[in-house]
DOBARO-913053 format. One record per residue (C-alpha): residue number from 1; residue in three letters; x, y, z. Coordinates in steps of 0.05 Angstrom, whole numbers, plus 5000, padded with zeros to 4 digits. Layout:
BEGIN
SITE   nr  rest    xx    yy    zz
SITE  NUM   Ala     X     Y     Z
...
END
This chain:
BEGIN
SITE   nr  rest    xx    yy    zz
SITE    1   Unk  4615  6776  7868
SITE    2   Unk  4549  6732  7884
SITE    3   Unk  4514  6677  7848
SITE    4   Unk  4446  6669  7846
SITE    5   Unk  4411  6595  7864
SITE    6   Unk  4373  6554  7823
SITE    7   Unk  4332  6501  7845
SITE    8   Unk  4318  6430  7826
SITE    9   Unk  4291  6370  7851
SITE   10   Unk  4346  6327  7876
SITE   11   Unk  4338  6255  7900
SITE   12   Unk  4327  6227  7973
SITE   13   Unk  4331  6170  8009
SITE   14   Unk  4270  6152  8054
SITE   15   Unk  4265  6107  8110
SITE   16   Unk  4218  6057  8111
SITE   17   Unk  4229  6010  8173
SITE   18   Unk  4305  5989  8171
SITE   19   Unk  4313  5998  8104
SITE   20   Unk  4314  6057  8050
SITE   21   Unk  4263  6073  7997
SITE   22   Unk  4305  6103  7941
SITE   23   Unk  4250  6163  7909
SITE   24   Unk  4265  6197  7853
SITE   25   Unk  4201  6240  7833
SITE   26   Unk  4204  6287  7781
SITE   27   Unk  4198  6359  7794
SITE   28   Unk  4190  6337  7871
SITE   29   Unk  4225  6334  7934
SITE   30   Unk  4229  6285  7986
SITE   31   Unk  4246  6275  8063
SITE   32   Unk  4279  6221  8093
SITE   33   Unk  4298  6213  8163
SITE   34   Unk  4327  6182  8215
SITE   35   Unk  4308  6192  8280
SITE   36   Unk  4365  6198  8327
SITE   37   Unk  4373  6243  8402
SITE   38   Unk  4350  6312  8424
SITE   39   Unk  4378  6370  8396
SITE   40   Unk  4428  6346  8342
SITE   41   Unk  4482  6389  8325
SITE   42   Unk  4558  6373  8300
SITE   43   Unk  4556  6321  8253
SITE   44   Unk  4616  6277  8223
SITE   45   Unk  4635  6205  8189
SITE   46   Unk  4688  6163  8187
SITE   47   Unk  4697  6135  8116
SITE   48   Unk  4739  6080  8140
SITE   49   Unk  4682  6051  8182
SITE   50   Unk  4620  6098  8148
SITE   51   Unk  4604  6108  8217
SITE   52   Unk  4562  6175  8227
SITE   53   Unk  4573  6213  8283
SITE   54   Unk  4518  6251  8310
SITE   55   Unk  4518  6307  8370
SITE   56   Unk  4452  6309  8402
SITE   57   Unk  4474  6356  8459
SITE   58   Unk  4396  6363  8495
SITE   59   Unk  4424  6282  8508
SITE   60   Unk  4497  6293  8524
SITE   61   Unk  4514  6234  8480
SITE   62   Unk  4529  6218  8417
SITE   63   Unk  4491  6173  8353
SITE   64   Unk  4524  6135  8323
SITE   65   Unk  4493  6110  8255
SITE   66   Unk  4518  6068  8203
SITE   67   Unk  4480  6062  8132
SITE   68   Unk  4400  6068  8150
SITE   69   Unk  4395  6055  8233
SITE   70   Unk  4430  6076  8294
SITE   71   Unk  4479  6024  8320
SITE   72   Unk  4503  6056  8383
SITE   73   Unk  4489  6113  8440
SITE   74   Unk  4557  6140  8469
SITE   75   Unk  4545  6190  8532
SITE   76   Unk  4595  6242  8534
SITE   77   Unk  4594  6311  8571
SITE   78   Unk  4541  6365  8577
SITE   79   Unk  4518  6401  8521
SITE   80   Unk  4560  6371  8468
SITE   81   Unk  4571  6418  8405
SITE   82   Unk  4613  6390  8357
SITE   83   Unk  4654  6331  8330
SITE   84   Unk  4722  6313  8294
SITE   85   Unk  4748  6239  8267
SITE   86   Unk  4810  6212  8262
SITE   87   Unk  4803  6157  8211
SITE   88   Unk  4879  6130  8216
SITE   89   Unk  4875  6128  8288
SITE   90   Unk  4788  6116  8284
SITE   91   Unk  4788  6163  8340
SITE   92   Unk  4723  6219  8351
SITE   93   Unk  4739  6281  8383
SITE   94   Unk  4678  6322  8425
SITE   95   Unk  4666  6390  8451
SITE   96   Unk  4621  6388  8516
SITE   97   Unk  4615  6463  8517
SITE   98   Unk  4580  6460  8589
SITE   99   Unk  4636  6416  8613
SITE  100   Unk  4691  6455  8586
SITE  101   Unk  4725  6387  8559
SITE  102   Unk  4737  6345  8497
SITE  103   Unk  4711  6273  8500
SITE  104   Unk  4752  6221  8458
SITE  105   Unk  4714  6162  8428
SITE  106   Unk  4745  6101  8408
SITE  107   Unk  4719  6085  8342
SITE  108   Unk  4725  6007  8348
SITE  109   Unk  4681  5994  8409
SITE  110   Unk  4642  6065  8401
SITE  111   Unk  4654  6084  8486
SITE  112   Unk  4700  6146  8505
SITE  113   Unk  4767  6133  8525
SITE  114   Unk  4787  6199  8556
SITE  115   Unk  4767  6265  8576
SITE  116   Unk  4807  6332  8570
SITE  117   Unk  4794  6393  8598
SITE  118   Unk  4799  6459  8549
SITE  119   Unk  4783  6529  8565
SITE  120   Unk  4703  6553  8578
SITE  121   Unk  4649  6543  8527
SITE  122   Unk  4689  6504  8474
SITE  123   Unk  4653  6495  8409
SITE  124   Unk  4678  6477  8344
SITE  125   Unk  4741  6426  8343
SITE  126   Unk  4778  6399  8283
SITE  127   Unk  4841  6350  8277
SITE  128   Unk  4905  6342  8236
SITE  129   Unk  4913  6268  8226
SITE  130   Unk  4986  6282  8191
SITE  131   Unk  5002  6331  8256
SITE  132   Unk  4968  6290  8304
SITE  133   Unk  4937  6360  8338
SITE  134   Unk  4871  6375  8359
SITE  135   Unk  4849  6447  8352
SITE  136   Unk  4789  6473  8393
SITE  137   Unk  4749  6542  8391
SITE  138   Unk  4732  6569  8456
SITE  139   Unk  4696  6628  8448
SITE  140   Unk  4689  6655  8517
SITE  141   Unk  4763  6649  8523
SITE  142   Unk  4779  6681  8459
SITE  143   Unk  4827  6619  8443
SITE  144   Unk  4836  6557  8399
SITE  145   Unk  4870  6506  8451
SITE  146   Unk  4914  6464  8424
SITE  147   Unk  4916  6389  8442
SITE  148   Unk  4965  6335  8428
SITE  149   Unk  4926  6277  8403
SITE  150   Unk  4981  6220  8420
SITE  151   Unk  4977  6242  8495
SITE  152   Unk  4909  6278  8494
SITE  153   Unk  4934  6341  8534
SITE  154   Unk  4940  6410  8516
SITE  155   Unk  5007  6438  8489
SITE  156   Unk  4983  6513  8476
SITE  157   Unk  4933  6565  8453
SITE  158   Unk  4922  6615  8402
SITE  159   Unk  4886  6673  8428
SITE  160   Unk  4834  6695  8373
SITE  161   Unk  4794  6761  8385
SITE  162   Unk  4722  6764  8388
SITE  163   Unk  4683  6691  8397
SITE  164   Unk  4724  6641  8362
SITE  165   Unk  4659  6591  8337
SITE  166   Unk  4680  6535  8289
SITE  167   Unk  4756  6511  8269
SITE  168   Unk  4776  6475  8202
SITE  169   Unk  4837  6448  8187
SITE  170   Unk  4882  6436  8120
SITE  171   Unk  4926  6379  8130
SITE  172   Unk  4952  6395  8062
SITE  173   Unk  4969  6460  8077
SITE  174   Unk  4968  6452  8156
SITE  175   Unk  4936  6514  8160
SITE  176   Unk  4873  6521  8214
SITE  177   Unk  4812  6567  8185
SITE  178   Unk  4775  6594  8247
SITE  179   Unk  4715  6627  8248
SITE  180   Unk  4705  6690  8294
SITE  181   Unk  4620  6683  8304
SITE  182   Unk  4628  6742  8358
SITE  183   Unk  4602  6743  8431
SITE  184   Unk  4557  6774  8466
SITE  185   Unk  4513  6816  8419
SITE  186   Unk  4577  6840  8375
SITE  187   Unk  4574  6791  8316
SITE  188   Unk  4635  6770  8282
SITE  189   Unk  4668  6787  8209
SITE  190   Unk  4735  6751  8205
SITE  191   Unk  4766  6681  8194
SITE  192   Unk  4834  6680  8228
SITE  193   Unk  4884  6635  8204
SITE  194   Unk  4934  6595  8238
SITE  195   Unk  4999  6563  8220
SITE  196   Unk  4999  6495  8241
SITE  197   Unk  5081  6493  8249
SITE  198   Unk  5077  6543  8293
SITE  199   Unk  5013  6555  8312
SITE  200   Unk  5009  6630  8303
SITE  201   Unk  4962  6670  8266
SITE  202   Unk  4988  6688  8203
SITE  203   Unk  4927  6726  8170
SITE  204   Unk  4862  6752  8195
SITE  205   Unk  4802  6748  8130
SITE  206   Unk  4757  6803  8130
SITE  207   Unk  4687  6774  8104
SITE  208   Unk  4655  6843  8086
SITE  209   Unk  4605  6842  8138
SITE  210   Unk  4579  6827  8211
SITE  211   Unk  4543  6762  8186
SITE  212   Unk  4560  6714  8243
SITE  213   Unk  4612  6660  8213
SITE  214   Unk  4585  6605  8241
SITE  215   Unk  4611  6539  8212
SITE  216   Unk  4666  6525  8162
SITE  217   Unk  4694  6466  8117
SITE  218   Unk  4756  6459  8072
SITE  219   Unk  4763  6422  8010
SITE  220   Unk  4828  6406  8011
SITE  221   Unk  4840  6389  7935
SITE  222   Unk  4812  6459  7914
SITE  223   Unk  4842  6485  7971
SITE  224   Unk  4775  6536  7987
SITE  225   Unk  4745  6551  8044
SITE  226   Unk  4671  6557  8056
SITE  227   Unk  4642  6595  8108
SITE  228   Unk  4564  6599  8132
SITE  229   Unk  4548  6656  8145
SITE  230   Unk  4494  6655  8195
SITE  231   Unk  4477  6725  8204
SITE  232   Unk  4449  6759  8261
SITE  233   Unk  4377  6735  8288
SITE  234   Unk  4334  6779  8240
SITE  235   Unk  4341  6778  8194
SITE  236   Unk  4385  6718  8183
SITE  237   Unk  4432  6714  8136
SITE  238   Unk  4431  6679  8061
SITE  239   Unk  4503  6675  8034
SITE  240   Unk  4565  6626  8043
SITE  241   Unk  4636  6660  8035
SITE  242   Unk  4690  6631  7996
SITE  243   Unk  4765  6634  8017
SITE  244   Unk  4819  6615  7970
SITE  245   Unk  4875  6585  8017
SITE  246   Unk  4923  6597  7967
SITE  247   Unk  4922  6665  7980
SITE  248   Unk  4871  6665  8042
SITE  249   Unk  4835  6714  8011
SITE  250   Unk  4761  6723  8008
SITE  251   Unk  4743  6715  7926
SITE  252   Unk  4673  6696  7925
SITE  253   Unk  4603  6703  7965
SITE  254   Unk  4546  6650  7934
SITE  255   Unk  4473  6659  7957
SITE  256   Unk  4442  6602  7984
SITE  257   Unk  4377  6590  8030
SITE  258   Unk  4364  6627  8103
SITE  259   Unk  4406  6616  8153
SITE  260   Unk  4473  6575  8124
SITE  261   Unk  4510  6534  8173
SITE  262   Unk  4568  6495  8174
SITE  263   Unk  4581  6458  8102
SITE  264   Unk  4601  6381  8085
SITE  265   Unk  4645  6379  8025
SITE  266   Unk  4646  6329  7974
SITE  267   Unk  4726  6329  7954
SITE  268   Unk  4711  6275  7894
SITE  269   Unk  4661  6308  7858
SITE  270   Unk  4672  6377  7889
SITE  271   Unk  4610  6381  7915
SITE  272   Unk  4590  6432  7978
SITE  273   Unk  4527  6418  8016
SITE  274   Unk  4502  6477  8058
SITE  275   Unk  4442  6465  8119
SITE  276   Unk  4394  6525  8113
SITE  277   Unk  4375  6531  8184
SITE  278   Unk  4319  6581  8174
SITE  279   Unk  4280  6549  8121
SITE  280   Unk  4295  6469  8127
SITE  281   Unk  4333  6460  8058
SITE  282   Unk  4413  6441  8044
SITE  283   Unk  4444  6476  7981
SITE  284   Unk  4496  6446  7933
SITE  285   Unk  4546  6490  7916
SITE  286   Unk  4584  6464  7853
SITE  287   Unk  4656  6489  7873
SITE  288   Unk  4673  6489  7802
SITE  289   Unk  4634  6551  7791
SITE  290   Unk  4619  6566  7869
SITE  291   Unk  4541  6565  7837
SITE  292   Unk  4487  6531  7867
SITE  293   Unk  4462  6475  7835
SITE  294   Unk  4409  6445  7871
SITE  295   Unk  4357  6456  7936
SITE  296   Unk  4326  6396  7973
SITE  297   Unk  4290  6404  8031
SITE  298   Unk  4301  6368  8093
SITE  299   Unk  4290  6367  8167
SITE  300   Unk  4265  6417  8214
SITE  301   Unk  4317  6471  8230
SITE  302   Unk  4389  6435  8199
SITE  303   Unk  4452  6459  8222
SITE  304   Unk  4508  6412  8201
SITE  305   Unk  4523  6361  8132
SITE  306   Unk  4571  6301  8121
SITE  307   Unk  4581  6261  8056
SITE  308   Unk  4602  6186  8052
SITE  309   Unk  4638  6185  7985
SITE  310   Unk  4625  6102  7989
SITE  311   Unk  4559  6101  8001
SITE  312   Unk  4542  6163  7964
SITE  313   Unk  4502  6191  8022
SITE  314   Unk  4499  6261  8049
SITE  315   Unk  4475  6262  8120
SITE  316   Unk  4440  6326  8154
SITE  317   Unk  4434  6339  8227
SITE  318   Unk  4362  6379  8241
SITE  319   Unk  4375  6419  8307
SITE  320   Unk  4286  6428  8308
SITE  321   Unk  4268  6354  8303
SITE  322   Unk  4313  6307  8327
SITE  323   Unk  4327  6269  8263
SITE  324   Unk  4385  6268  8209
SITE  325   Unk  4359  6272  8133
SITE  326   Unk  4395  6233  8090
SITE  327   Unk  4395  6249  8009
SITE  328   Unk  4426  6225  7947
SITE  329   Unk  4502  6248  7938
SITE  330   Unk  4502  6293  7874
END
């Protein structure tokens, strides 16, 4: 079934100098930003530190932000994608899909550490922090590689048909959702799912429709899935699928704004925040009802969201303008 969106103001947090100007206008929304490099993409945090991670892959680094200003620049490899954190270990995980290699940031001093090569054109990358393995999507490969996090090599690879984009793991379940965005012209419908035991693919998710599954996030106390489902170029598409994990099954399809990317998910107050890359606004999915609650425009073009549950922050990455939004956690 599909829910409709309604649409309320929602409040922001502005920057003004090094510090935030909390806004709260009635029937009003507001921006706030924080400029950080060219081109941001993945984004993550740490809640041990609140660190934010940001991808700006035009740089081939990394921002690094903490609270309202950008503490560090970490250079990594060309055309990073996408980010995963370890907090127990405070370790930050990289695809460099131009380098074909993951770059591994040591959260304590904010420099890399290591570099490991993975198969061509890696994109999305999650971690297990109870399995201590690193799964990456290589979608020119047709593969999630594998990686062993204590000795940062490979130890195997799941072949995935057609464009493996974006990976997120369960480490409740350890079960790894990946989403098959398609290659070449022939957009993707599934979400494949692997067993983390023994890494095999144990169920393939058909999502109703060629909609490009772009980006995915778990909530691993509902155990759900969400899925943005980018859709093809025009027009792009409006709706976010819902996998139960229980059953990895799809149960639900909520319309949001143009062009959904990949979620942040708020596990305390089930909250899912969805970039709308096509018209500069993040929905909030109440994953009570899978309804949207609210709309709040941000940046130009967003494509990523991460919430700090102790600072009560949700931070956007917009691809178009080289900032990161930050609003008011719901």
């Amino acid at each position: 079934m599909q829910h409709h969106s309604t649409s309320r103001s929602v409040r922001v947090l502005a920057a003004v100098g090094s510090a935030f100007l909390l806004i709260a206008a009635i029937g009003a929304q507001a921006l706030a930003t924080i400029p950080v490099g060219n081109v941001p993409s993945g984004i993550r945090i740490n809640p041990r530190t609140d660190k934010v991670y940001v991808a700006t892959r035009a740089d081939n680094a990394v921002t690094v932000i903490r609270g309202d200003r950008v503490i560090a620049v970490v250079p990594v490899g060309d055309f990073d994608r996408r980010l995963a954190v370890n907090p127990l270990a405070n370790k930050i995980y990289v695809t460099n899909s131009n380098s074909n290699t993951v770059s591994v940031i040591d959260g304590s001093h904010d420099t890399v550490i290591d570099t490991i090569a993975v198969g061509s054109n890696p994109t999305g990358i999650d971690v297990n922090p109870v399995s201590l393995k690193i799964y990456v999507a290589s979608t020119q490969t047709n593969s999630v590689w594998i990686i062993d996090s204590t000795t940062n090599s490979v130890i195997g690879r799941v072949h995935v048909d057609n464009g493996p984009f974006d990976v997120a793991v369960n480490p409740v379940t350890n079960k790894v959702y990946v989403a098959d965005g398609g290659c070449c012209g022939n957009l993707g419908r599934f979400v494949s799912v692997i067993d983390g035991v023994n890494d095999t693919i144990v169920a393939t998710i058909d999502l109703g429709h060629k909609l490009n599954p772009h980006g995915l996030a778990v909530n691993t106390v509902t155990n759900k899935v969400y899925v943005g489902m980018l859709g093809p170029v025009y027009p792009l598409g409006n709706t976010v699928a819902v996998i139960d994990g229980s059953t990895d099954a799809l149960v639900s399809t909520v319309i949001v704004g143009s062009g959904p990317n990949t979620p942040g998910v708020d596990e305390e107050r089930n909250m899912i925040y969805v970039p709308n890359s096509n018209d500069n606004t993040v929905s909030v999915i109440d994953g009570s009802t899978d309804i949207v609650v609210d709309t709040v425009s941000v940046g130009a073009s967003p494509v990523g969201a991460a919430v700090d549950l102790r600072t009560n922050k949700v931070y956007v990455s917009n691809f178009g303008d080289a900032t990161v939004s930050v609003i008011a956690r719901r």
